[in-house]
Phi, psi and omega in degrees: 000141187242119164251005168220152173192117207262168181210107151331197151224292169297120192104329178211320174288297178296164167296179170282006200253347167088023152291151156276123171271187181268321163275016179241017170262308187314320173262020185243327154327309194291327187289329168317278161333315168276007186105351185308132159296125160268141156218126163303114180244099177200137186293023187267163171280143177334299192282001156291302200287336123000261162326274171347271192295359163309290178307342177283329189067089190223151168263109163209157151303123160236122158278080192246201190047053163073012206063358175280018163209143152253149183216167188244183180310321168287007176093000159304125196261111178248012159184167182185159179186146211241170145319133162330114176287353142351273161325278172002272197290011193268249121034304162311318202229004173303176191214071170284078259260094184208147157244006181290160157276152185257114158220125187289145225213091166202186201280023166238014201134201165203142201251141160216203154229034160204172168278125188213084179343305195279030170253319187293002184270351170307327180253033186297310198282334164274344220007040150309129198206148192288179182232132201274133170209183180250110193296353180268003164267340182306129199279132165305334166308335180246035157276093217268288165225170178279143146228146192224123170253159173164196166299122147002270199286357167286320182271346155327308158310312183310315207311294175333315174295279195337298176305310160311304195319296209249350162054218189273344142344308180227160164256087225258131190213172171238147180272359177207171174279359187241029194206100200255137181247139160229122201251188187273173180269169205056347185249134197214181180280338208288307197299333202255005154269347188296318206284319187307339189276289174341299194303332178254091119044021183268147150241153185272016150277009170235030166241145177231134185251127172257138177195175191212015185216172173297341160306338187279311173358301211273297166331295176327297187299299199332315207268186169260007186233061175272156199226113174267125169272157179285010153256034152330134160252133209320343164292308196301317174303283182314335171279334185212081206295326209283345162283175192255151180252173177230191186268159185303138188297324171310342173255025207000092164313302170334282189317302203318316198274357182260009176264339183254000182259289195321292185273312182246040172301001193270308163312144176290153184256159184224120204276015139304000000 
């Protein structure tokens, strides 16, 4: 029996245009009717995400930053974990054979030090947006993670740097293909659902999850119902061969499979 159902957002709920479509609300309504918990599992900020579901009008659990926050329905922060300030300062003031950009993450937002358009289009519909500084003034105390955008194989190279850096210190995971996170250590969506499903009497073989990038990784495996989308990225797929995959977020996949689990679950499903 599934009493939770946890969702990425970029990549599986959402389109590529970064919309929620009307079938795939229409089927996070029915888990509703049925009792189902929801909770949004996503590297976006608390207060966008907010916001977001304030306009859907959905009753959810939010798991955001990666898991470095949990909130409850009512917007109470029911758990949370920040950088090392240690890492912090490591990572800020490292001198990195990198072009990605560095942008910092806490509860008043999110920072970078230049303008950069094209990041903004993910959030056209919230209009959440970064705040321009200078990241070497920033207190390492006041750092929940990092993300550095930028090319796929450039962030890669980072990783590597990062990892000789930072050892066992952090958690480095990438949440897009254009996008390496530096997290607190332990903290992932898998680790901070377990904690929200404990705090609601869940265990997490009675969660089912969607998710479409490596940050999802830890989530997917966790619960007892994971859902990989076919716009996935292929580590993610190659990683957890034993899932079952669905269809492209452009077709809201999501929807097709919870109108075919809801209603015909006796049937095999086919993401056609």
């Amino acid at each position: 029996m599934v009493r939770l159902a946890a969702f990425d957002m970029d990549g599986t709920l959402l389109m590529p245009d970064h919309r929620l479509g009307e079938k795939t609300l229409a089927a996070l309504r029915r888990l509703r009717e049925r009792d189902i918990t929801l909770t949004f599992a996503t590297g976006r900020h608390a207060l966008e995400m907010q916001h977001i579901i304030g306009n859907l009008a959905l009753d959810a659990f939010l798991i955001t930053g990666n898991g470095t926050r949990i909130h409850s329905l009512e917007g109470e922060v029911l758990h949370r974990q920040d950088l090392d300030p240690a890492v912090a300062e490591r990572v800020l003031h490292g001198n990195w054979q990198t072009d990605a950009s560095m942008h910092i993450f806490n509860d008043d937002g999110w920072f970078t030090d230049k303008e950069i358009p094209l990041l903004l289009q993910a959030h056209v519909f919230s209009g959440f947006r970064y705040q321009i500084c200078n990241l070497r003034r920033v207190s390492p105390r006041e750092v929940t993670k990092i993300c550095f955008c930028g090319e796929h194989d450039d962030l890669c190279r980072l990783q590597f740097q990062l990892q000789d850096a930072l050892g066992e210190r952090a958690h480095l995971c990438f949440s897009a293909f254009h996008c390496l996170e530096v997290l607190p250590t332990g903290c992932n969506k898998g680790a901070a659902l377990s904690v929200l499903s404990q705090h609601l009497g869940i265990m997490m073989q009675e969660c089912m999850a969607f998710g479409d990038a490596m940050n999802d990784s830890e989530m997917l495996s966790g619960v007892g119902h994971g859902l990989i989308m076919g716009n996935a990225m292929p580590q993610l797929i190659e990683g957890l061969p034993h899932l079952t995959v669905i269809g492209h977020c452009q077709t809201q996949a999501v929807s097709h499979y919870l109108t075919h689990w809801l209603d015909t679950p006796n049937l095999p499903y086919s993401p056609e």
